[in-house]
C-alpha positions in Angstrom: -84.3 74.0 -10.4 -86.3 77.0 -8.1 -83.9 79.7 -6.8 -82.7 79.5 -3.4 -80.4 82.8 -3.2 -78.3 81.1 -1.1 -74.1 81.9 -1.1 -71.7 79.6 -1.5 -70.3 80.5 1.9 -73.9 79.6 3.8 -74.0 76.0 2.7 -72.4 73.8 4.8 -69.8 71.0 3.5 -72.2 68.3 3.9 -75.0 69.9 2.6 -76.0 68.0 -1.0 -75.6 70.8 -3.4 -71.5 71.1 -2.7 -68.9 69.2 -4.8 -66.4 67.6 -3.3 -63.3 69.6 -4.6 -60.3 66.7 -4.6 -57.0 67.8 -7.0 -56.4 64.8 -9.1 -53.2 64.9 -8.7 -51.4 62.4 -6.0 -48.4 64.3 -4.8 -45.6 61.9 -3.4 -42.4 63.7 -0.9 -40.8 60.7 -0.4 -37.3 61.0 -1.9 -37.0 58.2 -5.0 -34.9 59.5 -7.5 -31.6 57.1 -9.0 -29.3 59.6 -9.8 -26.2 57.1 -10.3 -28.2 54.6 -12.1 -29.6 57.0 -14.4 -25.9 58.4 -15.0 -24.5 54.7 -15.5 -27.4 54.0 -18.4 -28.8 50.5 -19.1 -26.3 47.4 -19.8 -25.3 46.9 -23.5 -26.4 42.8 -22.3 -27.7 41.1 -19.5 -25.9 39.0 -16.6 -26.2 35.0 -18.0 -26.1 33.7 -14.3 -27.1 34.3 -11.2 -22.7 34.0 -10.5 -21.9 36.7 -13.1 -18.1 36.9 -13.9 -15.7 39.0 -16.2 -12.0 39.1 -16.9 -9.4 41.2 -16.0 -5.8 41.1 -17.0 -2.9 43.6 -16.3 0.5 44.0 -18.2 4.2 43.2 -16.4 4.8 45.7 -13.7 7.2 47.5 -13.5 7.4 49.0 -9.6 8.3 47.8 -7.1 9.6 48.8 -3.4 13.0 48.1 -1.2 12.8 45.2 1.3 15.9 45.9 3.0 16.2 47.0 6.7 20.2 46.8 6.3 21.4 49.3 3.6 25.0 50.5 3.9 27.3 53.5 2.3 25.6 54.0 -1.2 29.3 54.0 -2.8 29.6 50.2 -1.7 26.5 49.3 -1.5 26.0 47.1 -4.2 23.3 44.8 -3.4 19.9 45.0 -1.7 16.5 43.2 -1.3 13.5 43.9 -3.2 9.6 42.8 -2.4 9.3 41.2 -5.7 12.7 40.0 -7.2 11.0 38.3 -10.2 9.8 41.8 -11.6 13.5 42.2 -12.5 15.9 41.6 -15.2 19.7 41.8 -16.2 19.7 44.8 -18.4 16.8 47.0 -16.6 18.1 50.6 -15.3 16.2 51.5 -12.4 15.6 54.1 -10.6 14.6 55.1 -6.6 11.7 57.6 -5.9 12.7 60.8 -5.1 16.3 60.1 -6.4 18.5 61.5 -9.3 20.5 58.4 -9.3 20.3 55.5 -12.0 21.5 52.2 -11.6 21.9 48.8 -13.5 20.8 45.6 -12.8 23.8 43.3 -13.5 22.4 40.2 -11.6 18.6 39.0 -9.7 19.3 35.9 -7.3 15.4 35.4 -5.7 14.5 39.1 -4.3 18.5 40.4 -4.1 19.8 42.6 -6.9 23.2 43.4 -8.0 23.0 46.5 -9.6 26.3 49.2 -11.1 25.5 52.2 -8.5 25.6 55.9 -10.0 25.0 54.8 -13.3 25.7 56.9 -16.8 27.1 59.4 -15.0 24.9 60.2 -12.2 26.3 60.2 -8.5 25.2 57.6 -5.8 22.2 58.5 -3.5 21.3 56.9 -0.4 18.3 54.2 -0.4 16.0 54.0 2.4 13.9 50.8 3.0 10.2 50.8 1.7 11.4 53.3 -0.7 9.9 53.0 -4.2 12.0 51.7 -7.2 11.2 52.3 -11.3 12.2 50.0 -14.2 12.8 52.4 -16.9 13.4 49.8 -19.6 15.6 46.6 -20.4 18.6 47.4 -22.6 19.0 43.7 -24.2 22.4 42.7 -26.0 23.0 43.3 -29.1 22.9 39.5 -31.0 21.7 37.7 -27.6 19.1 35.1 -27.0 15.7 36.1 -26.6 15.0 36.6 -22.7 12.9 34.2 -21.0 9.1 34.7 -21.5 7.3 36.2 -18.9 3.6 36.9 -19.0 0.8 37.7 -16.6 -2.3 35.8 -15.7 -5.8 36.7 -16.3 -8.1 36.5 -13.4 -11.8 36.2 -13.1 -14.1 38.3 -10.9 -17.2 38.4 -10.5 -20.5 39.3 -8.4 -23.9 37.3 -7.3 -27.3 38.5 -8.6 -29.7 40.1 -5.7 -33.4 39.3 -6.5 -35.6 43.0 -5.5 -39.4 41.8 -4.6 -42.5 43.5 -3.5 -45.9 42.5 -3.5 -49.0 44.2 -4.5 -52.5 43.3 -3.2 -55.6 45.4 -4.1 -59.3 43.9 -3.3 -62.0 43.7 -5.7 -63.9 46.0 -3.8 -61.0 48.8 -4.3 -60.6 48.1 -7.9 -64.3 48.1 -8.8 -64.9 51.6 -6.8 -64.1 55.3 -9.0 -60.7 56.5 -7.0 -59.7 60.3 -7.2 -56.6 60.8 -8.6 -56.1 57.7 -10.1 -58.0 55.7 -13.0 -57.0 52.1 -11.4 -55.7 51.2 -8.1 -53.2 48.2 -9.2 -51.5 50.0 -11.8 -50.8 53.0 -8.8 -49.5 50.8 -6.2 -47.2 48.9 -8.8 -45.9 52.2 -9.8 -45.1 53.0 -6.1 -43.8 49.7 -5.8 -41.2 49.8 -8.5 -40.4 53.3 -7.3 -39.1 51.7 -4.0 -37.3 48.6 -5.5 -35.5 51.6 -8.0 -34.2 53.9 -5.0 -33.6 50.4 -3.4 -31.4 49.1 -6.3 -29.2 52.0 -6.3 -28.7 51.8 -2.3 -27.5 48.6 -2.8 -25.2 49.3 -5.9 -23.5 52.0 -3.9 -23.6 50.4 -0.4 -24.3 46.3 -0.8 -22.4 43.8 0.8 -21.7 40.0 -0.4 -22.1 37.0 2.7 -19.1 35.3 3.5 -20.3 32.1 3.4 -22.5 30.7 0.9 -22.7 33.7 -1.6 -24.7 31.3 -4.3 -27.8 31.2 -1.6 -30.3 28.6 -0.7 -33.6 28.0 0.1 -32.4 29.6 3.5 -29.7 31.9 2.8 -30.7 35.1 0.8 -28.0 36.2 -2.6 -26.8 39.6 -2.0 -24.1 42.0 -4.4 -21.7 43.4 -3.5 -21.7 47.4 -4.0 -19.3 49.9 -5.3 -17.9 50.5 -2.1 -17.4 46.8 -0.9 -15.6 46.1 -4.3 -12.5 49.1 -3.5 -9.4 47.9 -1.6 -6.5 49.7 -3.5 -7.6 53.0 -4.1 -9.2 53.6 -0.5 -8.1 56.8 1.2 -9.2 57.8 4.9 -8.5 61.2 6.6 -5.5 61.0 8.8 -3.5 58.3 6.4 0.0 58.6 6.0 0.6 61.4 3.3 -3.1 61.8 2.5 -3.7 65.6 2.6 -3.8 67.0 6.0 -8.0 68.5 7.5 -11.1 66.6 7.3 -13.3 69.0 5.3 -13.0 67.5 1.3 -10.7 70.4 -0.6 -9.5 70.7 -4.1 -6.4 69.0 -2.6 -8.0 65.7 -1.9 -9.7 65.0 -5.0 -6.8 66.2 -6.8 -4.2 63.5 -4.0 -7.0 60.4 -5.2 -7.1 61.1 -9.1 -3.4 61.7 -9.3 -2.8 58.1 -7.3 -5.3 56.4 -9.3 -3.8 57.8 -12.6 -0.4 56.6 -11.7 -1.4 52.9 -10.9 -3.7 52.7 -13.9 -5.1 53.4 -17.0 -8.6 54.5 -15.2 -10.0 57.2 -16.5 -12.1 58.7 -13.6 -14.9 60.7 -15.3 -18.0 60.4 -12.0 -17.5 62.0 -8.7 -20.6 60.6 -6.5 -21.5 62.6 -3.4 -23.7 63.4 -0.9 -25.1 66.3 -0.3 -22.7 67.7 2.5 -20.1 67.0 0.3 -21.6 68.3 -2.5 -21.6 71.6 -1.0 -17.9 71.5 0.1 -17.2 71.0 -4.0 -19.0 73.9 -4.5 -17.4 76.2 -2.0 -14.2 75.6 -4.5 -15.1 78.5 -6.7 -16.3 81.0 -3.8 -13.4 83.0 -3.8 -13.3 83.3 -7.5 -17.3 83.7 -8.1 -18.0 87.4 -9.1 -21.3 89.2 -9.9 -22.4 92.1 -12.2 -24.7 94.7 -10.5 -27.5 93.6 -12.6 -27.6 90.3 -12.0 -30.3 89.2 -9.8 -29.9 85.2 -9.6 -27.2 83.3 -7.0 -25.6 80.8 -8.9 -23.7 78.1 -6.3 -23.3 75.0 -7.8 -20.5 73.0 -9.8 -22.0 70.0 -11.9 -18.5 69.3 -13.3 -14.9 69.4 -12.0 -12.1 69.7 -15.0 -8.2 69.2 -13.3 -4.9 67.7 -15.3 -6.3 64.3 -14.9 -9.5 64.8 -16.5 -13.3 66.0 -16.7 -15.2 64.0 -14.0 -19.5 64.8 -13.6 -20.3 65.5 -10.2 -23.5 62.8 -9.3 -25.2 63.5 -5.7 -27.4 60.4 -4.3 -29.1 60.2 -1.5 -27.9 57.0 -0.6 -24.0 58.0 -0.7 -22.8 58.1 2.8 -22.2 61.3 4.4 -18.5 61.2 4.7 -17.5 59.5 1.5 -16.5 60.5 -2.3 -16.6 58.0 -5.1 -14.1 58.4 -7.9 -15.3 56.5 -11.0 -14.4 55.4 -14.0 -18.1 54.6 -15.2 -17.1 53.0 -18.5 -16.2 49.8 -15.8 -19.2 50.2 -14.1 -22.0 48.3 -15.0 -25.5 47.5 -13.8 -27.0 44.0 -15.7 -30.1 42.6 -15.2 -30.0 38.6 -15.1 -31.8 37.3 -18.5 -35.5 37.8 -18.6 -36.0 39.2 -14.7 -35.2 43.0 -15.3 -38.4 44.6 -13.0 -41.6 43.4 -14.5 -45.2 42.2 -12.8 -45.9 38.8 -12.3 -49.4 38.2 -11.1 -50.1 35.5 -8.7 -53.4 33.5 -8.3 -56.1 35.0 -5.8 -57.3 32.8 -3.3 -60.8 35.4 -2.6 -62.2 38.5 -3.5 -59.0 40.3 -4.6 -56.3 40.9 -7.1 -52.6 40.1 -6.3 -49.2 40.2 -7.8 -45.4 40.4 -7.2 -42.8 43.3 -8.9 -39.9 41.3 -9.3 -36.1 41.9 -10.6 -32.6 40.4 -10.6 -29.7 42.7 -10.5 -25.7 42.3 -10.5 -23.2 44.7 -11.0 -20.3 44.4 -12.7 -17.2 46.7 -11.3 -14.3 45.8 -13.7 -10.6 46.6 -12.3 -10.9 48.1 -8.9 -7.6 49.8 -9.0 -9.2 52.3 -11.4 -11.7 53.8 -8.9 -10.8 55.2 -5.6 -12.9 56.4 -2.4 -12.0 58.8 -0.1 -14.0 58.4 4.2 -13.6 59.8 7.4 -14.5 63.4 6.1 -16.5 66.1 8.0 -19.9 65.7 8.1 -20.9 69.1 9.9 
């Protein structure tokens, strides 16, 4: 090839002896990441059924409130109402919440009991209706009769399988042609497929709601699951309830009010906090007035990926897909995502009616949230 002496900067881009310069690199800023997913792990097994159930049991409780509106001078008074009569026994000493007193059950007729006010010793407090009562124990007679059995009933639960589809469709054209950045078009766009049904899973373990009507689905009626948040009833705190902690920005207060609650109604061990990312810069601001910094340090550290208090070490997970306003307390050994047998994500591909390729991501999820009492959630909070 003669000289020229040309520059590179005095040949035009469209001039023939220039290179296109194209990074092979396909850069993606759409957020896709599975944060909770990836901290729950993979199932030990897979769901058998698109109707996947588990069972839960609980032992005899032993709480239980006043159902009394009438309650007269605590030296006479002798008998009052409670919600659930049959959780009592001749023999239990019991105790009201907030109270020094003890008393003894000497007789249950339906929900009335006769107790022995100011029992071994102590002095006789006033009761208040709605106020909370505690079996301490049974103290049997020595030589009696064994009690009558009581026992508790195991309960199903269980959750519907949501099928997560998206289809791919490259021509032969596009699949014959050298791409940059890529050595072959399908295998991208199911990539990018699979990305979106992933960030899409997750969404719908978190938020996910069941229908009404017809959960099992037809030909007509789509399956759904429900989520993590459409599964919690007992353990759901708002901002402004009756003796939840007073603000709406989330404080050390708070998630200490919801893990104390859940640890005295169950055997929940709450080790994930899922967040946000407002919220997960109010958890943060926790340790600001305790932070301190040597003169030679030069790098800002102002984030807390843990948070230890009496009732355990929980992980702190932020999602995107968490809303704004909520915390999720969970105890992720109950928390399970299972794919139905045979129909975790894969590629199916389907027959091409012309000049092109075609095929389907497909996958069939369920989760499994064992004993909602052991999680809580806590809305309403700030969100600016």
């Amino acid at each position: 090839m003669s000289f020229s002496g040309k520059a590179t900067y005095s040949a035009g881009v469209n001039l023939p002896e220039l290179a296109e310069d194209v990074s092979d690199v396909i850069s993606i800023v759409s957020p896709y990441e599975t944060p909770l997913l990836d901290a729950l792990g993979d199932a030990m097994q897979p769901a058998a059924s698109t109707h996947h159930e588990w069972l839960e049991d609980s032992l005899l409780p032993n709480k239980d409130t006043i159902s009394d509106a009438v309650l007269g001078d605590p030296e006479t008074l002798t008998e009052f109402d409670a919600a659930h009569g049959d959780r009592f026994r001749v023999g239990d000493q019991v105790q009201a919440e907030g109270s020094h007193e003890l008393m003894l059950v000497t007789g249950v007729s339906g929900n009335t009991l006769t107790v022995v006010r100011g029992y071994a010793g102590t002095s006789a407090e006033e009761l208040a209706n709605a106020q909370a009562l505690t079996i301490l124990g049974n103290a049997a007679l020595e030589g009696a009769d064994s009690p009558a059995a009581r026992f508790t009933n195991r309960t199903r639960s269980g959750n519907y399988t949501q099928i997560f589809t998206a289809a791919v469709e490259v021509s032969g054209t596009d699949l014959a042609a050298s791409q940059v950045g890529l050595a072959d078009e399908m295998d991208f766009q199911k990539q990018e497929r699979l990305r979106e049904l992933l960030r899409d899973l997750e969404n719908t373990v978190i938020n996910g709601g069941g229908p009404i009507a017809n959960p099992q689905g037809s030909a007509s009626v789509r399956r759904t699951m429900k989520g993590i948040l459409a599964h919690l009833a007992t353990n759901m705190f708002r901002v402004g309830d009756t003796g939840f902690p007073a603000g709406t920005d989330l404080d050390e207060e708070m998630i200490n009010y919801v893990l104390r609650r859940i640890w005295e109604n169950s055997s929940g061990s709450v080790d994930t906090i899922v967040v946000g990312g407002f919220q997960k810069r109010k958890i943060n601001s926790f340790l600001s007035a305790v932070r301190g910094y040597t003169s030679g340090e030069t790098t800002y550290r102002d984030g807390v990926s843990a948070y230890e208090s009496d009732f355990g070490l929980c992980r702190i997970i932020v999602t995107r897909w968490m809303p704004q306003d909520a915390v999720l307390l969970l105890d992720s050994s109950r928390v399970k995502v299972l794919p139905l047998t045979g129909r975790s994500f894969h590629f199916k591909p389907l027959a091409s009616g012309g000049d092109y390729e075609r095929g389907e991501l497909i996958g069939e999820y369920t989760l499994e949230l064992r004993n909602e009492s052991a999680h809580g959630v806590i809305r309403g909070l700030a969100t600016s």
